[in-house]
C-alpha positions as CSV (number, residue, x, y, z in Angstrom):
1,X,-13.3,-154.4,28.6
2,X,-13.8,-157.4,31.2
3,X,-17.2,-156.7,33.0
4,X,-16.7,-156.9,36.8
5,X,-19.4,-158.1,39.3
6,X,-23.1,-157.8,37.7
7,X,-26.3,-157.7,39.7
8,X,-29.5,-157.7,37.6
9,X,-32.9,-156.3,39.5
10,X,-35.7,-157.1,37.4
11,X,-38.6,-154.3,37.3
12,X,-40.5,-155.9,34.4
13,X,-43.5,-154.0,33.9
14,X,-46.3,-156.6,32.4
15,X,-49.1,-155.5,30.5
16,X,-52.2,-157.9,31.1
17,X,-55.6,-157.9,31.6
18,X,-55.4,-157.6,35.3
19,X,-54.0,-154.6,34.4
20,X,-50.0,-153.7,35.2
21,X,-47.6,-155.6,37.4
22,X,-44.6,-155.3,38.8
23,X,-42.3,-158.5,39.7
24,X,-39.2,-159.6,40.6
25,X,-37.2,-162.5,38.6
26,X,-34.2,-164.9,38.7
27,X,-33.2,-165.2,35.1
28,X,-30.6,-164.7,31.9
29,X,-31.1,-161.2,30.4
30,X,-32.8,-162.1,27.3
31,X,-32.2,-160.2,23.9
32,X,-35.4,-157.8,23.5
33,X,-36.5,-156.0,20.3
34,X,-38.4,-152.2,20.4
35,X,-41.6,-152.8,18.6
36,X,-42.7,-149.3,16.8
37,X,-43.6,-146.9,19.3
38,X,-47.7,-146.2,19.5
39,X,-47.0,-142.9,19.9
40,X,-46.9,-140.7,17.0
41,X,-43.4,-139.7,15.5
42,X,-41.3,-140.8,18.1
43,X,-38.0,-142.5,16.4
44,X,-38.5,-145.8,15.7
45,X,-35.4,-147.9,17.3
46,X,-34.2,-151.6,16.9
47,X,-32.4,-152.6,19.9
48,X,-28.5,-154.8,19.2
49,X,-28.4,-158.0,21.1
50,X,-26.7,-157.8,24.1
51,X,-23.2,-159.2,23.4
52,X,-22.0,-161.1,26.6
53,X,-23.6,-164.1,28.9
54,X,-25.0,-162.6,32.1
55,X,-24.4,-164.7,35.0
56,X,-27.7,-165.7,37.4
57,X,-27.9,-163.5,40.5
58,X,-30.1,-163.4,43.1
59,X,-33.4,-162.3,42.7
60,X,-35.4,-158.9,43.5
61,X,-37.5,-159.5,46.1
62,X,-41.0,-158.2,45.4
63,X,-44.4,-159.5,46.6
64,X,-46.8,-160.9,44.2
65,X,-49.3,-158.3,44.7
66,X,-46.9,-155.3,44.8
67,X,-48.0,-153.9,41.4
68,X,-47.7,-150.1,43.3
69,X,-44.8,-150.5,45.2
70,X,-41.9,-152.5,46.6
71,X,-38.3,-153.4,47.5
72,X,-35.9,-155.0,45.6
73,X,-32.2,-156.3,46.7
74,X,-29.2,-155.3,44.7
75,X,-25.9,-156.3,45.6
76,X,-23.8,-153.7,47.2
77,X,-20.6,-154.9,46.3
78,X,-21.6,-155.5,42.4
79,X,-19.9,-153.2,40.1
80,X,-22.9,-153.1,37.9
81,X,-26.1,-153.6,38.1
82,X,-29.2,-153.8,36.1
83,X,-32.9,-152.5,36.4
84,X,-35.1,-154.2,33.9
85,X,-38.1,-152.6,33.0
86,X,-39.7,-154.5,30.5
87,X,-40.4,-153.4,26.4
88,X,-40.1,-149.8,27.6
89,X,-38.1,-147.0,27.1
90,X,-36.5,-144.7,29.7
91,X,-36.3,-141.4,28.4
92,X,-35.7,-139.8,31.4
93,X,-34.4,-139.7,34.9
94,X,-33.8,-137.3,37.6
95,X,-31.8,-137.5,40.7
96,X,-32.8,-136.0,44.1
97,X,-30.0,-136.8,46.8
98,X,-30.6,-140.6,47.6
99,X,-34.1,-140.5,45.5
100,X,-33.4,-141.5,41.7
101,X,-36.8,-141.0,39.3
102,X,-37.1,-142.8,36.6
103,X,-39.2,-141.8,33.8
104,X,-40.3,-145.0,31.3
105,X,-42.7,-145.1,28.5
106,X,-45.0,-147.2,31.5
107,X,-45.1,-144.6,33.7
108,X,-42.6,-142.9,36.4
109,X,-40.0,-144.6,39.0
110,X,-39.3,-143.6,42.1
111,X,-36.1,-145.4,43.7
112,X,-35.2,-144.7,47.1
113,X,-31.5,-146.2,46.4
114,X,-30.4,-146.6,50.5
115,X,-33.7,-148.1,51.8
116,X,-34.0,-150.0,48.0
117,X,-38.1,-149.3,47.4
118,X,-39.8,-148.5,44.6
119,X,-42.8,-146.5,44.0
120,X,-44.6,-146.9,40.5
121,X,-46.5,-143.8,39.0
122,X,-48.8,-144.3,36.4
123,X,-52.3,-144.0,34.9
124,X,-53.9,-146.4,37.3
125,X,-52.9,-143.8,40.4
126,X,-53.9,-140.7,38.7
127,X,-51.5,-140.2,35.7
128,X,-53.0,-139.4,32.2
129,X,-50.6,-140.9,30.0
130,X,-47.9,-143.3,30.9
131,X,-45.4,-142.5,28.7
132,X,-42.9,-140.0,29.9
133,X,-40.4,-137.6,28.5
134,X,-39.5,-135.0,31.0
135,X,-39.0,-135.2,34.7
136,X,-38.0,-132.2,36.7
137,X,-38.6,-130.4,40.2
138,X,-40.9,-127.2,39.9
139,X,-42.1,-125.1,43.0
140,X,-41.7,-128.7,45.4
141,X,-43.7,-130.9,43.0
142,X,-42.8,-133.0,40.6
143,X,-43.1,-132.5,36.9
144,X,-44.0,-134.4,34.3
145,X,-44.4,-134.4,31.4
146,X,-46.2,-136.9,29.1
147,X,-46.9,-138.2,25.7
148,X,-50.6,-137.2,25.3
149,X,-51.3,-136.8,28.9
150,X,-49.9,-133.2,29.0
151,X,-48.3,-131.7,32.3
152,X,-48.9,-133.1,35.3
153,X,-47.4,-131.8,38.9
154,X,-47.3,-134.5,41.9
155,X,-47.6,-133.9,45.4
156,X,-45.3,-136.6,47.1
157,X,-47.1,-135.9,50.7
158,X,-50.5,-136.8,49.1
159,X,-49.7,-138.9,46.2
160,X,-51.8,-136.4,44.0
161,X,-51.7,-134.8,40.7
162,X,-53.0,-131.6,39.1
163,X,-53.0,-131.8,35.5
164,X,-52.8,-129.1,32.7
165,X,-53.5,-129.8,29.5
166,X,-54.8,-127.5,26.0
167,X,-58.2,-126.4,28.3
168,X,-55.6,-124.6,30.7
169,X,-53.6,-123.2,28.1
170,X,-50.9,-126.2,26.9
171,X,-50.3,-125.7,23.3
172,X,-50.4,-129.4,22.5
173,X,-51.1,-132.9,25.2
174,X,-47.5,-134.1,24.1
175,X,-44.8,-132.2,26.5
176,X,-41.4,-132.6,26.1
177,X,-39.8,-130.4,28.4
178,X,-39.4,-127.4,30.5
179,X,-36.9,-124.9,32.0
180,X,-37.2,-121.9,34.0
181,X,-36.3,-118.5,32.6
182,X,-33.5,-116.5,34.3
183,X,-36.5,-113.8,35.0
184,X,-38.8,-116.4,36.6
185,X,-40.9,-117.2,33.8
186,X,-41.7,-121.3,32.4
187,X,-41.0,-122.6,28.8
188,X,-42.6,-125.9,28.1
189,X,-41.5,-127.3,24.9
190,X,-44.4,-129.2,23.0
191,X,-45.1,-131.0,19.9
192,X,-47.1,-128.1,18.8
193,X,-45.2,-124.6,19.5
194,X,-43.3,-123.3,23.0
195,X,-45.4,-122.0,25.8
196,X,-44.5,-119.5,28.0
197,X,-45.7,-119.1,31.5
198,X,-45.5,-115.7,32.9
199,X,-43.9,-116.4,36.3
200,X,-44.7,-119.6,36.3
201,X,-48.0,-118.9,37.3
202,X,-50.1,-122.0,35.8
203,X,-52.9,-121.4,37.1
204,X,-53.7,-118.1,35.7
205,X,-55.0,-118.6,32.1
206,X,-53.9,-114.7,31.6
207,X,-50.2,-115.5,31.9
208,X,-50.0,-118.3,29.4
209,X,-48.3,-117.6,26.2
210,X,-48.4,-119.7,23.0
211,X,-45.3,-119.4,20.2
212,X,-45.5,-120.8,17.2
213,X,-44.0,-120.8,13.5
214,X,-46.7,-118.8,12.4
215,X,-47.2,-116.5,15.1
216,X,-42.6,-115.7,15.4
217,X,-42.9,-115.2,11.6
218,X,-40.7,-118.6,11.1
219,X,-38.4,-116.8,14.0
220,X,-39.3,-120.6,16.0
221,X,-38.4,-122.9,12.8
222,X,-40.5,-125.7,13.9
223,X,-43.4,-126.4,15.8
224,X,-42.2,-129.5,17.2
225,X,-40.4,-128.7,20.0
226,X,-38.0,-131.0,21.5
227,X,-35.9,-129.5,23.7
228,X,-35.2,-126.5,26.3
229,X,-32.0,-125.0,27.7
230,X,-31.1,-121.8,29.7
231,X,-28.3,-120.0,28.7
232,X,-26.1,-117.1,29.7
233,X,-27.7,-113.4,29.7
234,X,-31.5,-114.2,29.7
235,X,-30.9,-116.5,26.1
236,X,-32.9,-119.7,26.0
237,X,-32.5,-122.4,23.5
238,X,-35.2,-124.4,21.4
239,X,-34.5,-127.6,20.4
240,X,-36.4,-128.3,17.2
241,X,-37.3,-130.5,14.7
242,X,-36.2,-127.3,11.7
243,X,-32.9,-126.1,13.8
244,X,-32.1,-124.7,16.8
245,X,-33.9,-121.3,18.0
246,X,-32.8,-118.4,20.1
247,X,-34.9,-116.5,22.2
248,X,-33.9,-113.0,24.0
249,X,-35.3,-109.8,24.7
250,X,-38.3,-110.7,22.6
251,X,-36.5,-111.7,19.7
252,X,-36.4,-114.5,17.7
253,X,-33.2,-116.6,15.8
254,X,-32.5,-119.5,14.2
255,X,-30.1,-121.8,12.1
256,X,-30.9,-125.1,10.7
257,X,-28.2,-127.3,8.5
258,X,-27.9,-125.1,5.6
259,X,-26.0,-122.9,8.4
260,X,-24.0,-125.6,9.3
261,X,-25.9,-127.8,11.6
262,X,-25.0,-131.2,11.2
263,X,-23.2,-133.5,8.9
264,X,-23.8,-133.5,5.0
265,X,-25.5,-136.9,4.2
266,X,-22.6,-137.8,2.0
267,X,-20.4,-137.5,5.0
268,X,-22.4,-140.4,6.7
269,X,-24.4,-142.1,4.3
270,X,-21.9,-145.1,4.6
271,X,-22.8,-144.8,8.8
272,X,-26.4,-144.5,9.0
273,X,-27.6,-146.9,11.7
274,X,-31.4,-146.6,11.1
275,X,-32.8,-147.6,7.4
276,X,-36.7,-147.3,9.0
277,X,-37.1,-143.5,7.8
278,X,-40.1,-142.0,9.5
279,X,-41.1,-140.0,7.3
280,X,-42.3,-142.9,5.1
281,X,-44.9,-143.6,8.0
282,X,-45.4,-140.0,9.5
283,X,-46.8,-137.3,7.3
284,X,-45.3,-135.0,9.8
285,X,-42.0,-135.9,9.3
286,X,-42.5,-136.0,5.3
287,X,-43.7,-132.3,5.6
288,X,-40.4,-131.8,7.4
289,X,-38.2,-133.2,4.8
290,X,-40.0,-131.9,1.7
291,X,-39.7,-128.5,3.6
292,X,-35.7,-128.4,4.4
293,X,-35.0,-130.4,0.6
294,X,-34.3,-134.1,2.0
295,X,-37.1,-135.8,0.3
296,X,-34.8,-137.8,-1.9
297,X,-33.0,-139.1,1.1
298,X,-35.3,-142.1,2.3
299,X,-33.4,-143.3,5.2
300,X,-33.0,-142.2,8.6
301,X,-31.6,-138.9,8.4
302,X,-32.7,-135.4,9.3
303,X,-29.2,-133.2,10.3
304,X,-32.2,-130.7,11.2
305,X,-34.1,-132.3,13.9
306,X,-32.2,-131.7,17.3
307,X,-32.8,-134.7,19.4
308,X,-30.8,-133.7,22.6
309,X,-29.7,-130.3,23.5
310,X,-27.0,-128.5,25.9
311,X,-25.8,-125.5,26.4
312,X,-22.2,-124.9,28.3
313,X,-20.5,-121.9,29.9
314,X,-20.6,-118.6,27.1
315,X,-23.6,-119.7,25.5
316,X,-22.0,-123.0,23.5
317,X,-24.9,-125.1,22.4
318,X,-24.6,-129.1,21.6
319,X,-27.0,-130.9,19.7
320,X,-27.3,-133.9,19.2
321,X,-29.0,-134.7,15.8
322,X,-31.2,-138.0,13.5
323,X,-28.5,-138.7,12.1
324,X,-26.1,-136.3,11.6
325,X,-23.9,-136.3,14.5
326,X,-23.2,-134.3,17.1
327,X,-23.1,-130.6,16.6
328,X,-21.4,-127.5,19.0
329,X,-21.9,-123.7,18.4
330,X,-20.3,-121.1,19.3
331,X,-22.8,-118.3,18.3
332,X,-20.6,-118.0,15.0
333,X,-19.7,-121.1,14.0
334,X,-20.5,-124.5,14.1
335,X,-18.4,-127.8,14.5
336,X,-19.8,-131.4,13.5
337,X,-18.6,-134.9,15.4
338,X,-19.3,-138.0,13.7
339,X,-18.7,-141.7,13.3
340,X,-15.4,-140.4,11.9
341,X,-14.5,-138.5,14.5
342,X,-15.4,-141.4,17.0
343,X,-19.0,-141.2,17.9
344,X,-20.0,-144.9,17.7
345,X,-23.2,-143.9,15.7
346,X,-24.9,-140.4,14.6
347,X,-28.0,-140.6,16.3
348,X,-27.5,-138.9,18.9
349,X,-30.3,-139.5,21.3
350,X,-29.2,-137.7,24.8
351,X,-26.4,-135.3,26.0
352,X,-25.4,-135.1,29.6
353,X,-22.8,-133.0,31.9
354,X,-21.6,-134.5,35.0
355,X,-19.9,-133.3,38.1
356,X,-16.7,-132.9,36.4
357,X,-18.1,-130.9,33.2
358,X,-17.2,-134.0,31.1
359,X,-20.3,-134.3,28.3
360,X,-21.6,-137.6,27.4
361,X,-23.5,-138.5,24.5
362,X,-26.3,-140.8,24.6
363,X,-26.2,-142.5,20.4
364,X,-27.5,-145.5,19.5
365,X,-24.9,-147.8,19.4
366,X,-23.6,-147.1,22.6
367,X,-22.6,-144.2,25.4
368,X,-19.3,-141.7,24.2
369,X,-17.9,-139.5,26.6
370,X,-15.7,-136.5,25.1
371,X,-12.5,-136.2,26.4
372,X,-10.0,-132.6,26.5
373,X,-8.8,-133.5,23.5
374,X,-12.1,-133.7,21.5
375,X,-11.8,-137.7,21.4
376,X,-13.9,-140.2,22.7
377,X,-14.1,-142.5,24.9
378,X,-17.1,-145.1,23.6
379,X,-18.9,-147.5,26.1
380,X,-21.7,-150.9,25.4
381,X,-22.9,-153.2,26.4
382,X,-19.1,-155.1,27.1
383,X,-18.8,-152.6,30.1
384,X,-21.6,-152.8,31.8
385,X,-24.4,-151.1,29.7
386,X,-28.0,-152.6,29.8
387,X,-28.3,-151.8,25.6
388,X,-26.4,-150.0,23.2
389,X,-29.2,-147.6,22.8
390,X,-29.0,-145.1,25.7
391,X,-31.6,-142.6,26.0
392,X,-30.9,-140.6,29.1
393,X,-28.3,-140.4,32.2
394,X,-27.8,-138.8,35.4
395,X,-25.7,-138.9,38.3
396,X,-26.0,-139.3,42.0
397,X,-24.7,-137.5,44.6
398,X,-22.1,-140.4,45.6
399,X,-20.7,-139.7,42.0
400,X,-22.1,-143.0,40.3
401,X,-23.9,-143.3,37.0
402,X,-27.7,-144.3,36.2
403,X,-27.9,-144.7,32.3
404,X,-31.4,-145.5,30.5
405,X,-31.7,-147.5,27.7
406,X,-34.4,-149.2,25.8
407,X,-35.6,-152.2,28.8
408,X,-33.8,-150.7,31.3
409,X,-31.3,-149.0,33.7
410,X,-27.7,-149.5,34.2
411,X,-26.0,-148.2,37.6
412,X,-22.6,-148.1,36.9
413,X,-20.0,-147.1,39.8
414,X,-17.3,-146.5,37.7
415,X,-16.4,-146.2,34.0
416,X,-12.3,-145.7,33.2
């Protein structure tokens, strides 16, 4: 597809002895490689070239010295334009009427998108770890959660955080996400078991809860938890690196691959993007293929671990898998969507619904949105995208898409 108009903001966060910087720059988009992540166990990705000449816009206009905070200038009239934020990834984002967050592995985002400032959130202003995976509004603050640096809550009037960590009751630093219960309580999804936060009271060390594989009698299949949904009738969903988990009434299921989650490996053997496997650097992630029979497989490919989750009206779960494709239940059965069926690869590393109930599916060689026929539409770098590798998406309010990659953010007005 012929890209339209372009604007490209550069956000390029700069590690240096000085410490971190924000600035603003007039150049080509330049092909950027993900170096292995320093944080234990997260995929390891290579990000494509970007496959088109970017033309030279104007640049963002930040001040030298505006390593906190600034404005930058896109073009209103530019079909798509780009955010660049450096050798980072953007795993999450949330939008709050004309407020987008952004949530990098450098730290959190705030965009005001009609006055066009920035605020930049990280461990030099109070955070404990900079690198975020979960972003979402709890009780007027905001939440966040980190890579080694726990919870943390921020108060926008002061500019403040209160942290909570394994002293308060966090089963592990590493949180991944969090939902509300439909009786008022908190899950927080961590890389050691769930937590669950008796009406979401977190400062009371009496209403914490801690579930594990041990402690549900393998009823949670994995300690690494990834992912959180609420469904229908007071079910929640776990997200895991051994299946997918359902909790209700104080009771416990589960269902990994040998159930029918995921696509057999010699379904998509001959489609596996990612050769690195990490379980040849991770003894976590060995333990985990020894323990569901995938040892002899040494590439990147786990139809288990549940990378994305989302659940849809009657309780339908998708899951987005390492490399086995996209998965839906039903409660009975599942269905598997792969390269085959016209996902453009079978890491799927993000689901999203937008305003029209259309799903989207974050892989890593480019964005696929289903259409009512079970096809799917596919979507790089050629229309817009900042990389092929999308990690997250949202939507404002005006209807317009914000999709994060590896480097960057795309805001994309329209896609056909």
């Amino acid at each position: 597809m012929m890209m339209k108009n372009l604007s490209i903001l550069l956000l390029v966060v700069i590690l240096a002895a000085g410490g971190l910087y924000w600035y603003g720059q007039n150049e080509p988009v330049q092909t950027v490689a993900e170096p292995v992540p320093a944080v234990p166990d997260e995929p390891a990705v290579q990000a494509e070239p970007l496959r088109r000449a970017t033309p030279t816009m104007p640049a963002a206009h930040i001040t030298a010295d505006s390593e906190i905070s600034g404005v930058v200038t896109p073009d209103p009239d530019a079909q798509y334009t780009h955010f660049r934020v450096g050798e980072r990834n953007v795993r999450r984002m949330m939008a709050e009427g004309d407020v987008m967050w952004v949530g990098t592995s450098g730290g959190v985002v705030r965009y005001d998108t009609q006055s066009d400032q920035f605020k930049h959130y990280s461990n030099r202003v109070g955070l404990m770890a900079n690198g975020v995976f979960h972003l979402s509004r709890w009780r007027g603050k905001i939440a966040i959660g980190t890579y080694g640096g726990g919870l943390a809550l921020l108060d926008e009037s002061t500019d403040t955080f209160k942290h909570y960590n394994i002293p308060e009751g966090l089963a592990d630093a590493f949180v991944y996400d969090m939902a509300e219960s439909e009786d008022g309580h908190l899950w927080i999804a961590t890389w050691s078991g769930a937590n669950l936060v008796l009406d979401g009271d977190l400062d009371n060390p009496d209403k914490w809860q801690t579930f594990t594989v041990e402690n549900t009698d393998h009823g949670l299949p994995n300690d690494w938890v990834y992912g959180l949904e609420r469904g229908e009738d007071g079910v929640m969903w776990f997200a895991t690196e051994g299946g997918l988990a359902r909790y209700k009434d104080g009771k416990w299921d589960n269902w990994n691959h040998e159930d029918g989650l995921g696509a057999d490996y010699d379904l998509v053997k001959d489609d596996i993007q990612f050769k690195n496997d990490p379980s040849k650097y991770s003894e976590h992630h060995s333990r985990q293929k020894v323990e569901m029979g995938l040892e002899q497989i040494d590439v990147a490919y786990n139809p288990n671990y549940i990378v994305a989750i989302l659940v849809t009206e009657g309780n339908v779960v998708w899951a987005g898998t390492w490399g086995g494709g996209l998965a839906r239940f039903d409660g009975e059965s599942w269905t598997n969507y792969t390269v085959k069926e016209g996902l453009p690869s079978n890491h799927v590393f993000m689901l999203h619904r937008d305003n029209d109930g259309r799903i989207w599916v974050g892989t890593g060689k480019g964005l696929a949105r289903m259409e009512e026929d079970g096809s799917f539409s596919v979507f790089d770098t050629a229309d817009g995208l900042y990389s092929d590798i999308v990690f997250s998406m949202e939507q404002s309010g005006d209807g317009t898409l914000w999709i994060g990659s590896f480097g960057g953010v795309t805001h994309i007005k329209d896609l056909p």
